[in-house]
C-alpha positions in Angstrom: -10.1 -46.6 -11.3 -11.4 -44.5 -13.7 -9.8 -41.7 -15.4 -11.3 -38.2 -15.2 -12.7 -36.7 -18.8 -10.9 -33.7 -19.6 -12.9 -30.6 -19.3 -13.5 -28.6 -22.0 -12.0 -25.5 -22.8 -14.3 -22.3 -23.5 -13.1 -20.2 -26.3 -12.1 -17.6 -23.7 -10.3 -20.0 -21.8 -8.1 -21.0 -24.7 -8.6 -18.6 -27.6 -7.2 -19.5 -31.3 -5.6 -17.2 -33.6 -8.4 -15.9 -35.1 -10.3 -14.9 -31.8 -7.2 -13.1 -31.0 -6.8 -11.5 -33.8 -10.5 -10.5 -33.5 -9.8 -9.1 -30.5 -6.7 -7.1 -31.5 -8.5 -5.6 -34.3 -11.7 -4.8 -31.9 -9.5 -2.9 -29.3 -7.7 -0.7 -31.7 -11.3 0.3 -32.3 -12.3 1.2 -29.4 -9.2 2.6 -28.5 -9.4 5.1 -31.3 -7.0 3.7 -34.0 -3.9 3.9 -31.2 -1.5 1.5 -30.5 -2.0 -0.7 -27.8 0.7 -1.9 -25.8 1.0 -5.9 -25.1 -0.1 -4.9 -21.5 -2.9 -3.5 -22.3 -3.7 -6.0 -24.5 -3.5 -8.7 -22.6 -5.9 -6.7 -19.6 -8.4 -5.3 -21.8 -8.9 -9.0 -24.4 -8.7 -10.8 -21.0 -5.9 -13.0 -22.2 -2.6 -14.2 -20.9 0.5 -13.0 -22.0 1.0 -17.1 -21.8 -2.1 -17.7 -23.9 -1.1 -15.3 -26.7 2.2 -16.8 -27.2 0.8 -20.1 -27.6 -0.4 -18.7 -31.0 1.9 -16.1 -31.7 5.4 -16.2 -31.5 5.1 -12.3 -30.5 3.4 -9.7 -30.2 4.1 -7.6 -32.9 3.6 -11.3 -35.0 0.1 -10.6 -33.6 -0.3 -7.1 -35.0 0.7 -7.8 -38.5 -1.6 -10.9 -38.8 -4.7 -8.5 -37.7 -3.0 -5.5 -39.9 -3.0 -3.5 -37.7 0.5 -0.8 -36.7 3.5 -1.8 -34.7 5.0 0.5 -32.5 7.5 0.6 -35.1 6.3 0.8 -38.5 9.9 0.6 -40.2 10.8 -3.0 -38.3 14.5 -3.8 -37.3 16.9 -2.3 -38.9 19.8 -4.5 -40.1 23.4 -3.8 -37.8 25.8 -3.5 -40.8 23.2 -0.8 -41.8 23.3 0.9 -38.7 27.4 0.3 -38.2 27.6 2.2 -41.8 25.5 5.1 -40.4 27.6 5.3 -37.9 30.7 6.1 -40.0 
């Protein structure tokens, strides 16, 4: 018997890096220069949260390979910093 050809994948079924990060750039756009939540992300580029992280390890990974801003600008910041802070 036979084995069935796989079928192809459309570019919005499976969407690389750079459509992604064509997309994230796109939406901050439209959404006026705002951040733009992973949710809303994911509904609005019509992409899986599952589909994303097969190029990205995040989200925020994402963001900083279109340039655009993460909900926090400053990033993590290191515990011994935070434990000195603290007193």
């Amino acid at each position: 018997m036979p084995t069935p050809s796989p079928r192809k994948r459309t570019a919005r079924q499976n969407p690389d890096r750079k459509a992604l990060i064509a997309r994230a750039k796109e939406l901050h756009r439209r959404c006026g220069q705002r951040w733009v939540s992973l949710n809303e992300f994911c509904r609005l580029a019509r992409v899986s949260r599952y589909r994303m992280t097969l190029c990205f390890d995040s989200y925020g990974e994402l963001l900083r390979e279109a340039g655009l801003p993460s909900r926090w600008p400053n990033g993590r910041i290191p515990d011994d910093e935070l434990m000195r802070a603290m007193g």
